[in-house]
C-alpha positions in Angstrom: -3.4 9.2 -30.5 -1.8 6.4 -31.9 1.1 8.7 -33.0 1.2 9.8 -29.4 1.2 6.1 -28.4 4.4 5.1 -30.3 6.2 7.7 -29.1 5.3 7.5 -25.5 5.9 3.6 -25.6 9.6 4.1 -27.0 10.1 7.2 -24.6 9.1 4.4 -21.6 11.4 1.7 -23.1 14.3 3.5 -23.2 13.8 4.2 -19.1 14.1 -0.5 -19.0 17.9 0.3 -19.8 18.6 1.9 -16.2 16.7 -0.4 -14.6 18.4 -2.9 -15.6 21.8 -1.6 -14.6 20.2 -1.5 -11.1 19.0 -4.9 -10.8 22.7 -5.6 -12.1 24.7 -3.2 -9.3 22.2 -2.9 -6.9 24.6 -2.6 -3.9 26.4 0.2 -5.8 23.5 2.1 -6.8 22.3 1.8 -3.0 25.7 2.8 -1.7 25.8 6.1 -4.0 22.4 7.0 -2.4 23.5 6.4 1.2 26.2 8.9 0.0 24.1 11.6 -1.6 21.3 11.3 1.1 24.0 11.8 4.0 26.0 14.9 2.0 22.3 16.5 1.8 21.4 16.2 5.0 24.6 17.2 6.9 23.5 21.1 7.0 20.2 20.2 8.7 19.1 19.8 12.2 19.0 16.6 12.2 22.5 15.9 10.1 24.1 18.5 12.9 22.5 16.8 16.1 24.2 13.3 14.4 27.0 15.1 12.9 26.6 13.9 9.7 29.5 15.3 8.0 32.1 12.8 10.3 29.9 9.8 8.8 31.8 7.8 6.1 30.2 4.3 6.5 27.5 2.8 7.3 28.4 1.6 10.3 28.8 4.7 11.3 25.5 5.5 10.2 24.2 2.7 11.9 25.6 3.2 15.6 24.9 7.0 15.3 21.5 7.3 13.9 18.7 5.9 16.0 15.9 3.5 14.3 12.7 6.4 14.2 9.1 6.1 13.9 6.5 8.7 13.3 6.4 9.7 17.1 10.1 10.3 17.2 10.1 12.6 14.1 7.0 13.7 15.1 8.0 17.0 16.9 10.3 17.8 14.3 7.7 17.5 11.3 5.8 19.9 13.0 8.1 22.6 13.2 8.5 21.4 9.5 4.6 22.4 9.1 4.8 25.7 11.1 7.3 26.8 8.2 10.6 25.8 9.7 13.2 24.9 7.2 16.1 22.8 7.3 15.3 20.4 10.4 14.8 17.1 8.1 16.0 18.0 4.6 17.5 20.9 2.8 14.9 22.4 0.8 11.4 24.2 2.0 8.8 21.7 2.2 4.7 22.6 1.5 3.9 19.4 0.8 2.2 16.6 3.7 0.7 13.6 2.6 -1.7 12.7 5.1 -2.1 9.5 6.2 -3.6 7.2 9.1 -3.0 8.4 12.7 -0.8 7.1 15.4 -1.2 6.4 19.5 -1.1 10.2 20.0 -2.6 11.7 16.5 -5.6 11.2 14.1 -3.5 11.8 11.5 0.2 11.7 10.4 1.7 14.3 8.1 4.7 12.7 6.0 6.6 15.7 4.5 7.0 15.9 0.6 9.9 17.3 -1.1 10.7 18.4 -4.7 13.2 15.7 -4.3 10.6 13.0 -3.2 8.3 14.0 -6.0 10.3 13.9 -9.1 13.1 11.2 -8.3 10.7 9.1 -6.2 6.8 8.8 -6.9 7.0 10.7 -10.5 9.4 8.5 -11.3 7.6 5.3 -10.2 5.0 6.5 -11.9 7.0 6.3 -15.3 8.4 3.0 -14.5 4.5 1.5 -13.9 4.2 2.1 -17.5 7.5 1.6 -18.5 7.3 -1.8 -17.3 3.9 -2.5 -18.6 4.9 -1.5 -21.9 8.0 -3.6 -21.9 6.7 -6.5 -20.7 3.4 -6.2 -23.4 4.9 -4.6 -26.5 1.7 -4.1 -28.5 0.2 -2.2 -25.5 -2.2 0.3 -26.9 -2.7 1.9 -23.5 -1.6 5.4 -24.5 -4.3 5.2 -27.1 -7.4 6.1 -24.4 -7.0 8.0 -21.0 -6.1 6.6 -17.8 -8.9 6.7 -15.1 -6.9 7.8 -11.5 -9.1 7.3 -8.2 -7.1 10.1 -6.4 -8.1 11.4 -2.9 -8.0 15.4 -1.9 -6.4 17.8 -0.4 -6.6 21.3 2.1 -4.5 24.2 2.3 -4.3 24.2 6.6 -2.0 27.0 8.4 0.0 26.8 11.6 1.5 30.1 13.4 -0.1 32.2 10.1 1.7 29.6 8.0 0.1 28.3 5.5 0.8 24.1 4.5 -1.1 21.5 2.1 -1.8 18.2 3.6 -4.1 15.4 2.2 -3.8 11.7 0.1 -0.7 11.5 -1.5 -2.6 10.8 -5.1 -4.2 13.8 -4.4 -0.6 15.6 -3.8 0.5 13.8 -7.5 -2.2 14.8 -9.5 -1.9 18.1 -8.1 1.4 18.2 -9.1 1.3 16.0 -12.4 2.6 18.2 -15.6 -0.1 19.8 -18.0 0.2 17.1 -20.5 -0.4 14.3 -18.3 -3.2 16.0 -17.0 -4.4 15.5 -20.9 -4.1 12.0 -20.9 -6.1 11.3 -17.6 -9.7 11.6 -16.5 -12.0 12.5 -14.3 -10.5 16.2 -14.7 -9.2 17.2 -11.5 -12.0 19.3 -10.2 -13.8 16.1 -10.0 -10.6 13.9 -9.1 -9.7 16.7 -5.9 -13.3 16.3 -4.6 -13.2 15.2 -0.8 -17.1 14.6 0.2 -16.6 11.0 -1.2 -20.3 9.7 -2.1 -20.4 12.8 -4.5 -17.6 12.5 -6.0 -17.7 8.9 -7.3 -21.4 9.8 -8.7 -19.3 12.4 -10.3 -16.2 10.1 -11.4 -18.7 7.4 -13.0 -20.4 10.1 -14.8 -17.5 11.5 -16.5 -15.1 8.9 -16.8 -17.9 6.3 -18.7 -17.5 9.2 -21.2 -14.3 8.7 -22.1 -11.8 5.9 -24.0 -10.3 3.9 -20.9 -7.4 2.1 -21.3 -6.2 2.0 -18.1 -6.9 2.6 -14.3 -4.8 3.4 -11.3 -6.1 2.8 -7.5 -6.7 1.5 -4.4 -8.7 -1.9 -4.7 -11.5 -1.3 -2.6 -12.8 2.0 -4.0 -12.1 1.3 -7.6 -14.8 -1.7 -7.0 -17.4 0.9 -5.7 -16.8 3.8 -8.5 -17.2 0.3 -11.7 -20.2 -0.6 -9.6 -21.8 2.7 -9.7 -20.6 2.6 -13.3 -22.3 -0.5 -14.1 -25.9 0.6 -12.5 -25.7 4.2 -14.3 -24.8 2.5 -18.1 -27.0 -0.6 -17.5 -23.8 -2.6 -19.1 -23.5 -6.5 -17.5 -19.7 -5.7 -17.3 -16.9 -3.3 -17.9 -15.5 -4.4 -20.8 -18.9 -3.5 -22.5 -18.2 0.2 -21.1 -14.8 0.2 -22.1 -13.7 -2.1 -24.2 -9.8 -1.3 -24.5 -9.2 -1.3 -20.6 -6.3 -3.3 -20.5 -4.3 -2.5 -17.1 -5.4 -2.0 -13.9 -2.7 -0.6 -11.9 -3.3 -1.0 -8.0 -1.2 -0.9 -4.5 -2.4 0.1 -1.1 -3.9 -3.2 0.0 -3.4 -6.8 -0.9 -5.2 -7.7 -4.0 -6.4 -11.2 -3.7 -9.6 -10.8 -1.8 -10.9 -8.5 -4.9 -9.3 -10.8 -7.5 -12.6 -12.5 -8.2 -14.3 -9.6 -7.8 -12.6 -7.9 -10.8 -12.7 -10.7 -12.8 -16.2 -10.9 -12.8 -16.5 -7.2 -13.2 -14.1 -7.5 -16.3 -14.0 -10.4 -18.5 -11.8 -9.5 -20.7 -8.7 -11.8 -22.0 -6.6 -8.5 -22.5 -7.2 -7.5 -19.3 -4.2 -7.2 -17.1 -2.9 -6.4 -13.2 0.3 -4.9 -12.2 0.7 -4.7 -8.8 2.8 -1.1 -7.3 4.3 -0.7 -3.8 3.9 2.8 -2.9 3.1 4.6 0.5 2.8 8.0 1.6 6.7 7.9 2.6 8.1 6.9 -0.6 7.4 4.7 -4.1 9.2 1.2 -3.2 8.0 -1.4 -5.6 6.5 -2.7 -8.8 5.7 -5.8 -10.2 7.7 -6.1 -12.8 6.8 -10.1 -14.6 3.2 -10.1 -15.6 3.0 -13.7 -14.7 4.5 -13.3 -10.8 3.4 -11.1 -8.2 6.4 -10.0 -6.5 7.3 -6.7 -6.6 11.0 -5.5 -7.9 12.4 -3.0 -5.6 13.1 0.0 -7.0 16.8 1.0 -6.2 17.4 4.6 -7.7 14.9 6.6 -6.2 16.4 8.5 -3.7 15.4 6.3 -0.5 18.8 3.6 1.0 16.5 0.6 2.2 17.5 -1.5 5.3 15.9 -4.7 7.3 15.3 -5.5 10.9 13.5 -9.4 11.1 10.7 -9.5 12.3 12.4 -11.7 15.2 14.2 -8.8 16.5 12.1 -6.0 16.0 11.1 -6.1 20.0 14.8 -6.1 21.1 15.9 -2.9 22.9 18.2 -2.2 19.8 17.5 -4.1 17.0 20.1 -4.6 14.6 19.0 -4.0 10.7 21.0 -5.3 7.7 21.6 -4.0 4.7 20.3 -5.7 1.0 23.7 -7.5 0.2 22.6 -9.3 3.8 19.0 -10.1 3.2 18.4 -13.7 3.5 15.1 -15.5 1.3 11.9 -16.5 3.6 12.8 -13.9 6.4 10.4 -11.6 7.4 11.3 -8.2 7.7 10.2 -5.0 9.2 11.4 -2.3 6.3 13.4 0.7 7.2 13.9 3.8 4.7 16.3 6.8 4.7 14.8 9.3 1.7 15.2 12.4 0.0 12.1 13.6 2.2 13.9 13.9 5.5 13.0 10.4 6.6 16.3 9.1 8.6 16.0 5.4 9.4 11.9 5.5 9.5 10.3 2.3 10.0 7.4 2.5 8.2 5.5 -0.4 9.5 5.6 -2.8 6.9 6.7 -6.2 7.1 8.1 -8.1 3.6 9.8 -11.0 2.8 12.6 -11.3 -0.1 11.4 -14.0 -2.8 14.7 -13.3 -4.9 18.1 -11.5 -4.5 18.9 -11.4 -7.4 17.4 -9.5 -8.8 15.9 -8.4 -5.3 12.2 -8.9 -5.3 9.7 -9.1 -2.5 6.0 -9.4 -1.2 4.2 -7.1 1.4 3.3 -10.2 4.1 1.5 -7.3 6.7 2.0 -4.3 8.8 4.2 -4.8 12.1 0.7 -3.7 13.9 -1.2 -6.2 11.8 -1.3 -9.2 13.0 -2.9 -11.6 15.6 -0.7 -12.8 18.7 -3.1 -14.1 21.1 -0.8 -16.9 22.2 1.8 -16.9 20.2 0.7 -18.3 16.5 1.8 -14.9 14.7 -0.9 -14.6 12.3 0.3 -11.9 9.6 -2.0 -10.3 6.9 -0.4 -12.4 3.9 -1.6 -15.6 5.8 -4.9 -14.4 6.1 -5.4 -13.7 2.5 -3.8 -17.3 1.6 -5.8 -18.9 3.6 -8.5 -17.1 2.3 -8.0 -17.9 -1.0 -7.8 -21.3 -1.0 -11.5 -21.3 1.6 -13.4 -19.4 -1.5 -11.8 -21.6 -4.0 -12.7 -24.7 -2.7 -16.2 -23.3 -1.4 -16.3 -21.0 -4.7 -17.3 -17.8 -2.9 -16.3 -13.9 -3.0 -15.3 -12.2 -0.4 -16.0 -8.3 -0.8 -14.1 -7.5 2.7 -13.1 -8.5 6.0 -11.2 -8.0 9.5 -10.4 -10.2 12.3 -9.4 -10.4 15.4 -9.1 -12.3 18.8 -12.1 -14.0 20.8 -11.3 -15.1 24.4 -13.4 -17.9 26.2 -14.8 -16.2 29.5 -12.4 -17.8 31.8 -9.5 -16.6 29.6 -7.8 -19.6 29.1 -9.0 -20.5 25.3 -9.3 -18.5 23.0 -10.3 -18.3 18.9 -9.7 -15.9 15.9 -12.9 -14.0 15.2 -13.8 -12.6 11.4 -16.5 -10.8 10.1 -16.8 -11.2 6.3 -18.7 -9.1 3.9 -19.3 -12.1 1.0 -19.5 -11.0 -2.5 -20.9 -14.1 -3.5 -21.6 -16.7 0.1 -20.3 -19.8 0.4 -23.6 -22.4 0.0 -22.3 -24.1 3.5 -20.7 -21.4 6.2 -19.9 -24.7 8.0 -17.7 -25.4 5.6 -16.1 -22.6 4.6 -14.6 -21.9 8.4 -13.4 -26.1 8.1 -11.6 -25.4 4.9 -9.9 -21.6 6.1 -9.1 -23.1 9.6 -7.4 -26.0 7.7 -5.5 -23.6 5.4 -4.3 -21.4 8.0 -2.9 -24.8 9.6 -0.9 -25.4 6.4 0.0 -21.5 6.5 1.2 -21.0 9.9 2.8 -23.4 11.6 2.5 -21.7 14.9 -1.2 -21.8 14.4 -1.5 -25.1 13.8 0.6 -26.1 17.3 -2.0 -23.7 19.0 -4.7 -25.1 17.4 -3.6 -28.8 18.6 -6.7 -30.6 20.4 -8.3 -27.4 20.4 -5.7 -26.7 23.7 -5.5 -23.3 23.2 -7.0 -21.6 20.2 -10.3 -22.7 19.2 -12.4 -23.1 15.7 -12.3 -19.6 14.1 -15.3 -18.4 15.0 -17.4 -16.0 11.0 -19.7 -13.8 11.2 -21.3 -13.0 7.7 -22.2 -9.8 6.9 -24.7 -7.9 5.4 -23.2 -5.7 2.1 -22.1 -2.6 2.8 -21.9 -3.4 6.2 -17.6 -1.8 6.4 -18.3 0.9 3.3 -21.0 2.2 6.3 -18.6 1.7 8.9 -15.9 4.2 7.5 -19.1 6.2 6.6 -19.6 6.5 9.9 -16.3 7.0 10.9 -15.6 9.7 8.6 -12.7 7.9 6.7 -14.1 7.0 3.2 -11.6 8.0 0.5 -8.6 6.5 -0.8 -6.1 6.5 2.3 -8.7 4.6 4.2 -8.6 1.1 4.4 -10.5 -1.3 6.5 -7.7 -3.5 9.1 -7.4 -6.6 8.4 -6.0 -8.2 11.3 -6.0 -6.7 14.8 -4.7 -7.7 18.1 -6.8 -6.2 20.5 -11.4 -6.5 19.8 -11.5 -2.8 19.4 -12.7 -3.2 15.3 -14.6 -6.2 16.2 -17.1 -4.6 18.6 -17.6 -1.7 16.9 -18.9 -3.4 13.7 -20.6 -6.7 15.1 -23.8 -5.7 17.0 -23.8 -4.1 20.8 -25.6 -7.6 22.0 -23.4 -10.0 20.5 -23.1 -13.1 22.5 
């Protein structure tokens, strides 16, 4: 192993070279993918209805190609499932990654190519470690396995054809070559499982077992499966179960609420986090400084990346900009054009650009997620600030949350409602809401001029919850696994009433 280690550490070095030419040309490397992405797509469908093969600039690209969500593509994807080829992307597609529904499906099914897979998520893949490695040179990572909390997936059939669909780490670790499969653990019997409870009683029983140097996941359920690890081995924490872990690789949700949470869990002074962008559409990001959080985007991966602020995403045609035009402090609904068939898809994320050079961002919240009650724009990444600075100051743990808005019964006031699962409570709840109403003041401007004299919005209002109390709800829902997250900021009290109790006031 520690042969294997040297070699795979120099192999992942020499990939740092090409990503620096991209942080040096990023406009050329984007422009070469607008180029390839348009030339593969002329043939299909979708090139012909746009005519594709009179496009020679963007602008043209622009004025031609209409801005698309998953309801617009929708119709098409399913002919894509039914075994139609050649309607979003030249090659025969078998792959869906499954992922939260819409306003007219439970579920959305993002299409998957042999393209997507091996120039975009394999490929971030490599660069998680790649970076890791360059930026910690005596890494001994590839000296134990890496522990991967994948999802699962089904083999469904439409019109007597036959389609996989499920998490997209369940579509990778399908997929992953023979001798990565080597190098991770659980073994993928146990990593495929779907009936959740059973398989983290069988992920904590295996993986324990093994040498782990590193994990990859989801936030949330990583902190259930070391639980269940702690209360089989009897161990205080996990560096006494493995005491080589050094990374923790993790993406889907923002990781400051669990920050504490791992840090008590693993105490460790080699312990690291490197934080990944990637979605069910495409691999986007990854932090590459180990002492800043922002993500680099990832330029040569197949998918031509354009912005629409956040300011105009609500205008009949909203116009989007390319990188060379992003400004710093904007916030930004994302749009991607891949290698999967994905023309102009807004994916629902909102970011904001901390440096352009190279280009680095931060996820600040979903273009759905968010609280507008009367106007004070409260976005995910304010939330967790705030947060943040209410446990510090209170020195509590919060294990979850959601929010959302709380109207006074004549309509006119109205107040942001939470329900928070503590880790650890703070001693004075009292307090606690003082010091997070005060930092979402300092946050969000908007907030604070709503919260004036208590004019409009009023004191948030906490409920403090009993443990478990959201891990039950998407029991009960039928969404525990990986792709299923609990919202964190809604603007309608449709999560709210479902988890507070039926005779609350």
């Amino acid at each position: 192993m520690p042969i294997l280690n040297a070699v795979m550490s120099w192999l992942m070095r020499k990939r740092i070279h090409q990503i620096e030419l991209f942080m040096k040309y990023p406009y050329e490397v984007q422009e070469e993918w607008f180029r390839r992405l348009i030339l593969a797509g002329k043939s299909t469908e979708w090139g012909r209805l746009y005519d594709f093969k009179s496009i020679n600039t963007y602008h043209e690209f622009t004025e031609r190609v209409p801005v698309s969500d998953y309801e617009q593509l929708k119709p098409f994807i399913d002919r894509m499932r039914k075994g139609e080829e050649n309607i979003l992307w030249p090659e025969e597609i078998k792959w869906f990654a499954k992922s939260s529904g819409t306003t007219s499906s439970k579920s959305k099914f993002i299409p998957v190519s042999n393209a997507s897979l091996e120039e975009c998520h394999f490929k971030g893949g490599k660069d998680m470690i790649s970076l890791f490695v360059n930026n910690f040179p005596d890494s001994e990572v590839f000296d134990g396995r890496g522990l991967v909390m994948g999802g699962s997936h089904t083999i469904s059939e439409i019109s007597n054809t036959s389609y996989y669909d499920g998490d997209l780490s369940a579509i990778l670790i399908q997929n992953l070559p023979f001798w990565v499969q080597f190098l991770k653990t659980p073994n993928i019997n146990i990593a495929l499982m779907d009936e959740w409870e059973s398989k983290i009683e069988m992920m904590a029983q295996e993986t324990m077992q093994h040498d782990v140097t590193s994990i990859s996941g989801v936030p949330s359920w990583t902190t259930v499966l070391l639980r269940r690890i702690l209360e089989i081995s009897g161990k205080d924490n996990i560096s006494e179960v493995w005491p080589r872990l050094e990374v923790f690789f993790h993406g889907g949700v923002s990781f400051d609420p669990y920050r504490e949470q791992f840090k008590a869990m693993i105490p460790s002074s080699r312990m690291n986090y490197m934080e990944t962008y990637n979605a069910s559409e495409g691999f986007f990001g990854i932090q590459d400084l180990s002492d800043r959080n922002e993500l680099l985007l990832m330029l040569d991966y197949g998918i031509f990346y354009e912005f629409i602020p956040m300011e105009n995403i609500h205008d009949e045609h909203p116009k989007a900009v390319q990188l060379a035009e992003v400004q710093l402090g904007v916030n930004y609904a994302m749009l991607i054009t891949t290698n999967a068939g994905l023309w102009r898809y807004m994916i629902g994320d909102t970011v904001v650009f901390t440096s352009v050079s190279p280009y680095r961002l931060k996820i600040t919240g979903r273009t759905k997620s968010y609280i507008n009650t009367f106007g004070e724009e409260l976005m995910v990444d304010n939330a967790d600030k705030a947060l943040n600075i209410a446990c510090a100051k209170c020195k509590a743990v919060i294990k979850d949350y959601t929010a959302g808005p709380h109207f006074s019964k004549d309509k006119k006031t109205a107040a942001h409602e939470w329900i928070i699962e503590f880790e650890k409570p703070p001693q004075h709840l009292d307090f606690f809401i003082e010091t997070l109403d005060n930092a979402l003041k300092s946050l969000n401007s908007d907030y604070e001029a709503k919260r004036y004299h208590n004019m409009i919005l009023m004191p948030p209002i906490i409920h403090s919850v009993e443990t478990n109390t959201f891990y039950n709800w998407l029991k009960k829902k039928g969404k525990l696994g990986g792709q299923h997250k609990v919202p964190r900021l809604s603007n309608d009290r449709s999560i709210i009433d479902e988890i507070l109790p039926q005779n609350k006031d």
